[in-house]
C-alpha positions in Angstrom: 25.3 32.4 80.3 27.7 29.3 79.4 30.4 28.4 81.5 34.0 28.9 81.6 35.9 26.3 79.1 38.8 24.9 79.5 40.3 24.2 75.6 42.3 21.5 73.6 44.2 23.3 70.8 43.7 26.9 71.4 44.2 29.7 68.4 45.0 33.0 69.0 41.9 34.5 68.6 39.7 32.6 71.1 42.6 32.2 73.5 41.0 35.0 75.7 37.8 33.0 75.8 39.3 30.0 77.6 40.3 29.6 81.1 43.5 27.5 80.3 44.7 24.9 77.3 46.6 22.5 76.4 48.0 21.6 73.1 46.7 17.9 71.9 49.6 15.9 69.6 47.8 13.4 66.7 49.0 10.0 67.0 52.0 9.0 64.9 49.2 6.8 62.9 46.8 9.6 62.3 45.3 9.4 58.8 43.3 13.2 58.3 39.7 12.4 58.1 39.9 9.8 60.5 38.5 9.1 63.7 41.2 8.3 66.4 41.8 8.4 70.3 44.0 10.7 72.5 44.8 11.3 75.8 45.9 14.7 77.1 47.3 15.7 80.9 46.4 19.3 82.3 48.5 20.3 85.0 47.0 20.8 88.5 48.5 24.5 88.7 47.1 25.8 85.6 43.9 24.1 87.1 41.3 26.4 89.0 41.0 25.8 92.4 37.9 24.1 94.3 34.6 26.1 94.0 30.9 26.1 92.8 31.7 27.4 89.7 30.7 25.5 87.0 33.4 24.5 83.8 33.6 22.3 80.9 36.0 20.5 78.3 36.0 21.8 74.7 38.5 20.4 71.8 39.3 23.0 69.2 40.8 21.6 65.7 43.1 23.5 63.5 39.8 25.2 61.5 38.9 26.8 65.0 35.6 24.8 65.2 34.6 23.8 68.3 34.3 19.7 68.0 33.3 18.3 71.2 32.0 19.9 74.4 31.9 18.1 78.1 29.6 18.1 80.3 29.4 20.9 82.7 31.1 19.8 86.0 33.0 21.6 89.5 36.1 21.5 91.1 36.4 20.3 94.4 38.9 20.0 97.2 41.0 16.2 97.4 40.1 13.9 99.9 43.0 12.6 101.9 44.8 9.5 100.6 46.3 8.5 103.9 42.9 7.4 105.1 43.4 3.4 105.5 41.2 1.1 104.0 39.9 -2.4 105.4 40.2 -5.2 102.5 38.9 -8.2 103.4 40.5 -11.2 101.5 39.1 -14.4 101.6 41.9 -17.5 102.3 42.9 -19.9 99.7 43.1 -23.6 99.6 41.2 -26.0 102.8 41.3 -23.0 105.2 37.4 -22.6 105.3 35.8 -19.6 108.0 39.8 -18.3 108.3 39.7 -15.2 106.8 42.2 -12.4 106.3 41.4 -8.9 107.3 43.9 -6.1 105.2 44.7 -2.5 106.3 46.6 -0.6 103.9 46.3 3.3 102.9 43.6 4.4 100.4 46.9 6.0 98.2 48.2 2.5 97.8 44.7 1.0 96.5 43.7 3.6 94.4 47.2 3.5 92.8 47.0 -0.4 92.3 43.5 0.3 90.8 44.8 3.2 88.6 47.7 0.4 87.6 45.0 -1.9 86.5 42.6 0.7 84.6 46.3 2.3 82.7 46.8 -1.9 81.8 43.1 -2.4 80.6 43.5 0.6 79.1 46.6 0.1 77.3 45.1 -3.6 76.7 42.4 -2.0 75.3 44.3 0.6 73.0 45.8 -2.3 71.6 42.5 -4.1 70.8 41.5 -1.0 69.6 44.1 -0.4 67.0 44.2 -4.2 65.9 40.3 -3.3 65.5 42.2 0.3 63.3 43.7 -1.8 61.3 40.7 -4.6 60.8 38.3 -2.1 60.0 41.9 -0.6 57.6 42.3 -4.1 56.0 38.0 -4.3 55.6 38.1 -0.7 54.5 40.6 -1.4 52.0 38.9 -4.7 50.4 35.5 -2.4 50.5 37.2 0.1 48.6 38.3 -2.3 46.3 34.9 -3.8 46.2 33.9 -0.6 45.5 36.2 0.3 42.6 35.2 -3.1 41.4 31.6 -2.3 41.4 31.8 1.0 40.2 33.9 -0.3 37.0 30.7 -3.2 36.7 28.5 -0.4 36.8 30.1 1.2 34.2 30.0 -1.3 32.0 26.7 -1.4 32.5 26.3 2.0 31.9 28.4 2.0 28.7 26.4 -0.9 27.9 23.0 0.2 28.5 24.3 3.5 26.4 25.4 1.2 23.8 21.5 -0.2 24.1 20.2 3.0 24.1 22.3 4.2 20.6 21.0 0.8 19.3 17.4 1.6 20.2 17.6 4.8 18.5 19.2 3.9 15.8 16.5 0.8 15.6 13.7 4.1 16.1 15.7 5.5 13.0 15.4 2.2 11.0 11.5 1.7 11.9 11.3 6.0 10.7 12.6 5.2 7.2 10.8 1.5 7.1 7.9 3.9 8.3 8.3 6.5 5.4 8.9 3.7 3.1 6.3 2.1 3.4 4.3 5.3 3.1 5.8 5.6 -0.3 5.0 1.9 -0.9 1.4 2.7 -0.1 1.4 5.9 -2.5 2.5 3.1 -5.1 -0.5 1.4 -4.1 -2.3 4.1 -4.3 -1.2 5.3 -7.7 -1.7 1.7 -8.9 -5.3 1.5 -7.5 -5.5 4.8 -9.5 -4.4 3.0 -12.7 -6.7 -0.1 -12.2 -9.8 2.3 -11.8 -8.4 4.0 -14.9 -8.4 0.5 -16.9 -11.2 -0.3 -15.6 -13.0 2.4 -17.0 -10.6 2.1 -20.0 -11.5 -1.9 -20.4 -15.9 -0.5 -19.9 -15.1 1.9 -22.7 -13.3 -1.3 -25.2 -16.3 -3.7 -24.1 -18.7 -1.0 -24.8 -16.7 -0.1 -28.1 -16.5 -3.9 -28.5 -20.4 -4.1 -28.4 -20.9 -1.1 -30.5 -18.3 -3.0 -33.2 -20.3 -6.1 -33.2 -23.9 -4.5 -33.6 -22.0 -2.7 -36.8 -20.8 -5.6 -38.0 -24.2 -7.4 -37.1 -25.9 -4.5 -39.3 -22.9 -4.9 -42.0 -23.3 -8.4 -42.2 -27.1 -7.8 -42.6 -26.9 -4.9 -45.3 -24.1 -7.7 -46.9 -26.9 -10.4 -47.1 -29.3 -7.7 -48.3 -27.0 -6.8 -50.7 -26.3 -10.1 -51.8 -30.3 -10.8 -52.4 -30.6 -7.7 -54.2 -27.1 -8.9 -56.4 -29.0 -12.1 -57.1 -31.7 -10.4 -58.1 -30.1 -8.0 -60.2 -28.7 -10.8 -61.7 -31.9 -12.6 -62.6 -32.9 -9.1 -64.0 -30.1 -8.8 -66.0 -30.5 -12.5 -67.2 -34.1 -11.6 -68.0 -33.0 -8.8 -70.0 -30.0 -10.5 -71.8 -32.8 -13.6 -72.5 -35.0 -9.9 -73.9 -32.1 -8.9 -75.8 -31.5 -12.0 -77.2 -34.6 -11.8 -79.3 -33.5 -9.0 -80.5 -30.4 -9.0 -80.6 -30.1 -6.7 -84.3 -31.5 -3.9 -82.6 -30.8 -3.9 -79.5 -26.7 -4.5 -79.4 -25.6 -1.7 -78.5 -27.9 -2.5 -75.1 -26.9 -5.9 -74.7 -23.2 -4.4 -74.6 -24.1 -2.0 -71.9 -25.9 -4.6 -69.7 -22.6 -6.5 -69.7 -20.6 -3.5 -69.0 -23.4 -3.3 -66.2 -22.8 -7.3 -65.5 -18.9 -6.7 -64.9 -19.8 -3.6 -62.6 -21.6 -6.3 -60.5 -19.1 -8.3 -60.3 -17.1 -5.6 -59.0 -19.6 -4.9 -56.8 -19.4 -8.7 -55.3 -15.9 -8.5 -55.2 -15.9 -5.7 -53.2 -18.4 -7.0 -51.4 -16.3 -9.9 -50.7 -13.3 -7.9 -49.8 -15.2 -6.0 -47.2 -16.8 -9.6 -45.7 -13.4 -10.0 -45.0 -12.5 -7.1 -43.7 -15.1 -7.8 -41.3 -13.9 -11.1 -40.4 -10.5 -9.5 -39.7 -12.4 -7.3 -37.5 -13.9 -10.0 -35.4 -10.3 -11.7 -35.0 -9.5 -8.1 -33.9 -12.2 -7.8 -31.6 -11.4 -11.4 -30.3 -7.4 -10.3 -29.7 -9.1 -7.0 -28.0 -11.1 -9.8 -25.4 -7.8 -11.6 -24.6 -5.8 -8.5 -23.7 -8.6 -7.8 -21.6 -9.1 -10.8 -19.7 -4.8 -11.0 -19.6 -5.5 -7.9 -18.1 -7.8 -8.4 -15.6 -5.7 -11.6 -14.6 -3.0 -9.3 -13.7 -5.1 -6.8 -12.0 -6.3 -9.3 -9.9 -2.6 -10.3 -9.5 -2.0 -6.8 -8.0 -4.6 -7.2 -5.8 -3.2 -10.2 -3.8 0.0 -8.6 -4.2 -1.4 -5.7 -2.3 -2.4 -8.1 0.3 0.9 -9.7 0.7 2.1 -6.0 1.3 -1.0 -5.9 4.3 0.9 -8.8 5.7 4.2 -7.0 5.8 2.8 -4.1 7.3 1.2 -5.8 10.3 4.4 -7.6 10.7 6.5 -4.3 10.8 3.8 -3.5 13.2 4.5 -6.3 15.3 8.4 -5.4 15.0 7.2 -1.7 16.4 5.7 -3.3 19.6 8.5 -5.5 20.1 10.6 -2.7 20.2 8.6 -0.4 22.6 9.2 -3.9 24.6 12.4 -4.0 24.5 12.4 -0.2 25.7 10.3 -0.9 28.5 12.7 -3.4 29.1 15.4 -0.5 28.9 13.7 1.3 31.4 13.1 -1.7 34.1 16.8 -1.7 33.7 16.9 2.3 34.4 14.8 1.7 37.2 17.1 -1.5 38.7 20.4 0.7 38.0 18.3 3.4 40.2 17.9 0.7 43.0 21.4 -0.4 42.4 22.5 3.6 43.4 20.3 3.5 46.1 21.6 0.5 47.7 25.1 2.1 47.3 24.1 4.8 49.1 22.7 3.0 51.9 25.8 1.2 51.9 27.4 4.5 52.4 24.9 4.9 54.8 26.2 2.3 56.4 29.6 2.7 56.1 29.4 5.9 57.7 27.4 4.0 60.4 30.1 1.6 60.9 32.4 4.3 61.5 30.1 6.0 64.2 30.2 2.6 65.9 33.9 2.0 65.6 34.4 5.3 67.3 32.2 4.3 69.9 34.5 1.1 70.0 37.0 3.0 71.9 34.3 3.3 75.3 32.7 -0.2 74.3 35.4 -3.0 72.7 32.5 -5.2 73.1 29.7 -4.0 71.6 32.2 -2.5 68.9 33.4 -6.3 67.7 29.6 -7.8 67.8 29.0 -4.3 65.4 32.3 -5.4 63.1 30.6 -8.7 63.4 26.7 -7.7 62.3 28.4 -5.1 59.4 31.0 -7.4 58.1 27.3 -10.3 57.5 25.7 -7.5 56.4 28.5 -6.7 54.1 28.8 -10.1 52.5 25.3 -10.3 52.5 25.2 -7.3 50.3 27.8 -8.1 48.5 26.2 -11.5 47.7 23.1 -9.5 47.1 25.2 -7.8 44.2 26.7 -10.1 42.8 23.2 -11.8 42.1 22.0 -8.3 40.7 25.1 -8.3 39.1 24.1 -11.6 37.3 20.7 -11.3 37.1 22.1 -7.9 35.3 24.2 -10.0 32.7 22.2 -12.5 32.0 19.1 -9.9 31.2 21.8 -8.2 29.1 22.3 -11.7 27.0 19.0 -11.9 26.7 18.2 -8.2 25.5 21.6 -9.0 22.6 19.5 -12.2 21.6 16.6 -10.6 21.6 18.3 -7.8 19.4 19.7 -9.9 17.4 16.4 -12.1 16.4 15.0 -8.4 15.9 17.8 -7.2 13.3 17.2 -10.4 11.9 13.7 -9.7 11.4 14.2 -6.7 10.6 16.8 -7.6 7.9 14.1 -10.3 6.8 11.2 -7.7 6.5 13.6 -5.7 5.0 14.5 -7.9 2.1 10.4 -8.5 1.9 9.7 -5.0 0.9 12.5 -4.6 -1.4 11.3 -7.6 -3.3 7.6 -6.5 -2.8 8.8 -2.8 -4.1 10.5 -4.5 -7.3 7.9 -6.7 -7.8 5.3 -3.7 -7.5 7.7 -1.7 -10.1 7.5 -4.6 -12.5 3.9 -4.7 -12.4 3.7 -1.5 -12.6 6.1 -1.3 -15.9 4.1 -4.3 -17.7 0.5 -2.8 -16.4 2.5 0.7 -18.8 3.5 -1.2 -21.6 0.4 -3.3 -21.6 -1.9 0.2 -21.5 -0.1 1.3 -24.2 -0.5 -1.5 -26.0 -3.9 -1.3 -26.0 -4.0 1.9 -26.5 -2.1 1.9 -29.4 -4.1 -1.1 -30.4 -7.6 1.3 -29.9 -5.5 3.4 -32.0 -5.2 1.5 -34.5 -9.0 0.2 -34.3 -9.9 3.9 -34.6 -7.9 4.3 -37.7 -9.6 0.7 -38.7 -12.9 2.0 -38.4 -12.1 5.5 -40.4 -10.6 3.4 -43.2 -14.1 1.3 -43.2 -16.4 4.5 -42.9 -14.0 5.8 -45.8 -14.7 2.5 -47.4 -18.6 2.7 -46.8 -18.6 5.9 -48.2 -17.0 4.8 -51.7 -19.5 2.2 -51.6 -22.7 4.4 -51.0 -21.1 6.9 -54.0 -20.8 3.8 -55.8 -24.4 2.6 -55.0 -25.5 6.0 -56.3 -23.3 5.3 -59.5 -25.1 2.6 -60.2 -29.2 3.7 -59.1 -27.9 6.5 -61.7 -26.8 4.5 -64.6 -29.7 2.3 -63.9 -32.1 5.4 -63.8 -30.3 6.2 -67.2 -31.2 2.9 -68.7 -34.4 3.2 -67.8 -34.7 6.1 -69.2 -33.6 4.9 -72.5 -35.6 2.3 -72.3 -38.4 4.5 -72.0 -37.5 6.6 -74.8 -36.7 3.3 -77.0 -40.0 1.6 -75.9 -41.9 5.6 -76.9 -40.0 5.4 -80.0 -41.3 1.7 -81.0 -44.4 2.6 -79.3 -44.8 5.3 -81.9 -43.6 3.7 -84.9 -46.7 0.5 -84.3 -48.9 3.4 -84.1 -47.5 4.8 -87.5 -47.0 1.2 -88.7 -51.0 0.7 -87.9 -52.2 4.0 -89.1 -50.5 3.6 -92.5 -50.9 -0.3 -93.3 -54.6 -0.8 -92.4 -55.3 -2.7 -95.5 -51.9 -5.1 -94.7 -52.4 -8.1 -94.0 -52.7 -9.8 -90.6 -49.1 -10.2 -88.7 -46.4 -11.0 -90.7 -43.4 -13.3 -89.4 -41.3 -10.0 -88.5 -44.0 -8.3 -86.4 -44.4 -12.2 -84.9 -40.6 -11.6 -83.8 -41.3 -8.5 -82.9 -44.0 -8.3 -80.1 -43.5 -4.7 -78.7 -44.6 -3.5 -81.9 -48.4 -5.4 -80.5 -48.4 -3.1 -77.4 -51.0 -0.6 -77.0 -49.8 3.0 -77.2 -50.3 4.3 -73.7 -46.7 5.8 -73.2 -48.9 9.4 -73.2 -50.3 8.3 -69.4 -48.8 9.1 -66.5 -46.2 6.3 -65.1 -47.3 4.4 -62.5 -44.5 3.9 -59.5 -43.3 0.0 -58.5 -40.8 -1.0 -56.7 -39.7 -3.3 -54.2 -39.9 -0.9 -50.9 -44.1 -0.4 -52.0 -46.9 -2.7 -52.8 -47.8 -2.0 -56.2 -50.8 -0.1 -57.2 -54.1 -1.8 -57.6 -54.4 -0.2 -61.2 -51.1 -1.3 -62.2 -52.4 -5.2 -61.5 -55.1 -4.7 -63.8 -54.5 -6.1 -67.2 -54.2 -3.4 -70.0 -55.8 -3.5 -73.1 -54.4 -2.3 -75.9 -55.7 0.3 -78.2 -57.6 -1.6 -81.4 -55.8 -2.4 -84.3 -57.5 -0.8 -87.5 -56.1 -3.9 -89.8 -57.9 -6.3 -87.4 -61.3 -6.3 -86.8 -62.8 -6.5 -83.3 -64.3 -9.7 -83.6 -61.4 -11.2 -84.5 -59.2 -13.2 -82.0 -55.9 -11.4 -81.0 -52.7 -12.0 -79.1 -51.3 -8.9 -77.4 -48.3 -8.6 -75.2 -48.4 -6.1 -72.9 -45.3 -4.6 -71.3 -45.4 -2.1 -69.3 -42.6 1.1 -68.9 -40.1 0.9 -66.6 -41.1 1.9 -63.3 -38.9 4.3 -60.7 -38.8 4.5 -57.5 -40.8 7.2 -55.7 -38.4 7.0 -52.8 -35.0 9.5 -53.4 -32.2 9.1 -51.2 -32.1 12.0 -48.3 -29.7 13.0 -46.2 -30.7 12.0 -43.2 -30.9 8.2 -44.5 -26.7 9.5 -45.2 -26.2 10.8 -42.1 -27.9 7.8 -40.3 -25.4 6.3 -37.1 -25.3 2.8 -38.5 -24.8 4.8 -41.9 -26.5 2.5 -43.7 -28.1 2.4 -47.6 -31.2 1.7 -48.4 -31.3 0.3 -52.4 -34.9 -0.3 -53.8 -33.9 -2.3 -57.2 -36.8 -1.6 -60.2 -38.3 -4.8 -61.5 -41.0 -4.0 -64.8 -43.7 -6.5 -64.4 -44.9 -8.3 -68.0 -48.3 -8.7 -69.3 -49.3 -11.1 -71.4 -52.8 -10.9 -73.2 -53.9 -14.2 -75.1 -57.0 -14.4 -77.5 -57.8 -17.5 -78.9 -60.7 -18.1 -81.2 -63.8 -19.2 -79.6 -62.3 -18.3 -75.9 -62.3 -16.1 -73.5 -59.3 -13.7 -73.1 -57.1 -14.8 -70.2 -55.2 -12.3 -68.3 -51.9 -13.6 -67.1 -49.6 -11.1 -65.3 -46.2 -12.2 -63.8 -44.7 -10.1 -61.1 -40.9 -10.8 -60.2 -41.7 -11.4 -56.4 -44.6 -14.1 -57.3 -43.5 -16.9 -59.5 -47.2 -17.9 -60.2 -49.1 -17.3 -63.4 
């Protein structure tokens, strides 16, 4: 069970609890919140009297908390002042061993004590309230301090917000540099696409190219055959005009076809020629297709170091990003510094508050409450020094994160300038790589239509060629149906003049009309694509004459009938890939039989491919 209290600023309802009270008035100086001294007087009737009961001391404030509590303590009964007390005062000046023994009543001493504790006490009220107003004066200039280092911080808070928006929007930069890049390497990309297709597109012209040159090899070749079988047609055609010269009465209307056939080989070479240039235009063409090529291939391997330029960008942008997540690690060092900067304030709360315990304790200890003020006003400045080193140390990282900001937005302005000349180089490239493919390809185009024209033109030719093995083949013909018909009319000739005299001048100028009658065999085949038979290179004899007898010595010329070729032209030889033509010419081979008188007969044969008797 707690004792009875006595109270300081009763209330109404805990009045009952309290054995008396007294009302305690604030100082005229009293600031609310504050810590202050009081002094209050109960009076000695309202007092209980002495006894073992137990009581303490409680102040009440105006909240009706209980703030303070005494110890527990007793009243007892007063001693008697009147006792005298023996004060023993030693003597002043030379008078040594003298002296002075005092008697005056205990009242009287304890009153001049209670003098001297009321004027140390009032002394040290005084002290106390100059020490009010120091710690006033200190609170003041800490407030101050305060309000100045709350506004510093912030700044620093609006400027590490301002750091933070600039980082962000520096993250928001590096997103779109990010995305545009991606798109620059989707150009890349799409451009590698378009070199692999030209690639491929440049392997199909060089193969094409290839394929052009082995026609034109195989043109140039079936030109030069050509040409030999021209020439030879030629010395055929000179042969028989030197034929038809001797006799030229009867055979004019031959010799006029064989010039109509001379003018259709001329034709023939001019076309010929015509299409030897054609040719040549074909290998400029093909030439022209080799430079756009290697022009081409120079600017693909253009793109390619362009490509690595853009590598080089990239790994500086990367080298940007890392900066960055640098300069937000720095961010946060400053996070962490502004969360030692709070704690420090609150331990200089801490301490604040701690100061104020010990200035209340001032009031018991004047002492030990100055050599406090002393050791919290050092720590203060200590502190405060220690701030405003932070406080520096603060700024001058701040300078250096702007420079450093600013050398990155300069960077970044730098690299950004980079890709947008990379990304309109890229899109020129890319525009000249488009016009230059369709260049080409309208080039191939036209080389495809080049090569229809020429096909269209080798097809004339080959209906030509078959014009002309026709009309030969119709010659021939004639000439076997003239040779029959003077074949016939010797044997007539023979059969009716056998009593005529030997040869007469006309039949001299006439020496078909000598052949032997064999036009009733079977043709032998010769031509220039097969050896000749081996009977065909036998001489023939010709049939006896009946006005000559066989003892006698004869000349006879034998000429043969025009041979054709066994050889027809197929399709498949049409339909061939290098479409070429295979032209077997017909040569007729002479035989000349000579019979002298008193010699043997000497078989001479001339063959157009031998030029040996």
């Amino acid at each position: 069970m707690d004792p009875p209290v006595i109270a300081c600023n009763p209330y109404s309802s805990q009045i009952k609890d309290y054995h008396t009270f007294v009302w305690a008035v604030a100082p005229s100086n009293y600031k609310e919140g504050t810590s202050v001294n009081c002094c209050v007087h109960f009076q000695a009737s309202y007092l209980p009297g002495p006894s073992a009961q137990q009581y303490q001391f409680v102040y009440v404030d105006g909240r009706e908390e209980v703030c303070s509590r005494s110890i527990a303590f007793t009243f007892s009964a007063p001693k008697p002042l009147e006792e005298l007390v023996t004060l023993e005062e030693e003597g002043q000046g030379d008078e040594v061993g003298e002296d002075m023994l005092l008697v005056i009543p205990r009242a009287q001493l304890l009153q001049s004590r209670l003098q001297e504790c009321l004027k140390e006490r009032a002394e040290l009220l005084q002290a106390l309230e100059v020490a009010d107003q120091n710690m006033e004066r200190e609170k003041g200039r800490r407030e101050r301090d305060r309000s100045s280092w709350k506004q510093s911080h912030k700044e620093l808070e609006r400027k590490i917000g301002e750091l933070k928006e600039e980082v962000r929007e520096y993250r928001e930069k590096v997103e779109e540099m990010k995305k545009k890049q991606k798109e620059v390497e989707d150009l890349g990309e799409a451009l590698t696409e378009e070199k692999r297709a030209l690639l491929a597109q440049k392997e199909a012209n060089e193969q094409r190219i290839r394929e052009l040159e082995e026609d034109i090899k195989v043109l140039t070749q079936r030109g030069l055959e050509r040409e030999t079988d021209l020439e030879r047609m030629r010395e055929r055609a000179k042969k028989a005009a030197a034929q038809k010269k001797e006799d030229e009465d009867e055979h004019k209307n031959q010799k006029l076809k064989m010039d109509q056939t001379e003018k259709e080989l001329h034709s023939l070479s001019a076309e010929f020629q015509s299409l030897r240039s054609s040719l040549a235009q074909r290998d400029t063409h093909a030439l022209q297709l080799r430079d756009t090529i290697t022009t081409l291939t120079h600017k693909l391997n253009s793109a390619h170091r362009k490509e690595a330029a853009n590598e080089v960008a990239l790994s500086e942008l990367r080298s940007v990003q890392e900066r960055l997540n640098m300069s937000e690690r720095g961010v946060e060092t400053l996070r962490g510094e502004l969360r030692d900067m709070v704690a420090q304030r609150d331990t200089a709360h801490a301490e604040l508050h701690q100061a104020r315990l010990q200035a209340a304790q001032l009031t018991l200890q004047l002492a030990d409450a100055s050599l406090t003020l002393r050791e919290g006003r050092a720590n203060w400045a200590q502190e405060k020094e220690t701030l405003q080193q932070n406080a520096e140390m603060d700024k001058a990282r701040l300078e250096r994160l702007n420079d450093e900001i600013q050398q990155k937005e300069e960077m970044l302005q730098e690299a950004r300038m980079e890709r947008e000349k990379a990304v309109v180089e890229l899109g020129r490239e890319k525009d000249c790589n488009r016009v230059q493919l369709s260049e080409t390809r309208r080039e191939l185009q036209e080389l495809k239509a080049s090569l229809r024209v020429a096909q269209k033109e080798k097809e004339q030719l080959q209906t030509e060629i078959q014009e002309v093995m026709e009309y030969s083949r119709q010659l021939e013909r004639r000439l076997e149906v003239l040779s029959d018909s003077k074949w016939s009319e010797t044997v007539l000739l023979q059969s009716s003049g056998a009593e005529s005299p030997l040869l007469s001048d006309s039949e001299d100028e006439n020496p078909e009309a000598l052949q032997a009658a064999h036009s009733s065999g079977p043709l032998n085949h010769y031509s220039l694509c097969e050896q000749p038979q081996a009977d065909l290179l036998l001489p023939a004899t010709p049939p006896p004459s009946p006005r000559h007898p066989s003892g006698m010595d004869v000349v006879v010329i034998s000429q043969p009938a025009p041979l054709s070729s066994p050889h027809q032209p197929s399709a498949h030889t049409h339909a061939h890939s290098s479409e070429s033509v295979r032209v077997c010419y017909y040569q007729v081979p002479i035989l000349l039989i000579f019979a002298f008188p008193g010699h043997r007969t000497h078989n001479f044969f001339h063959h157009p491919n031998n030029n040996q008797l």
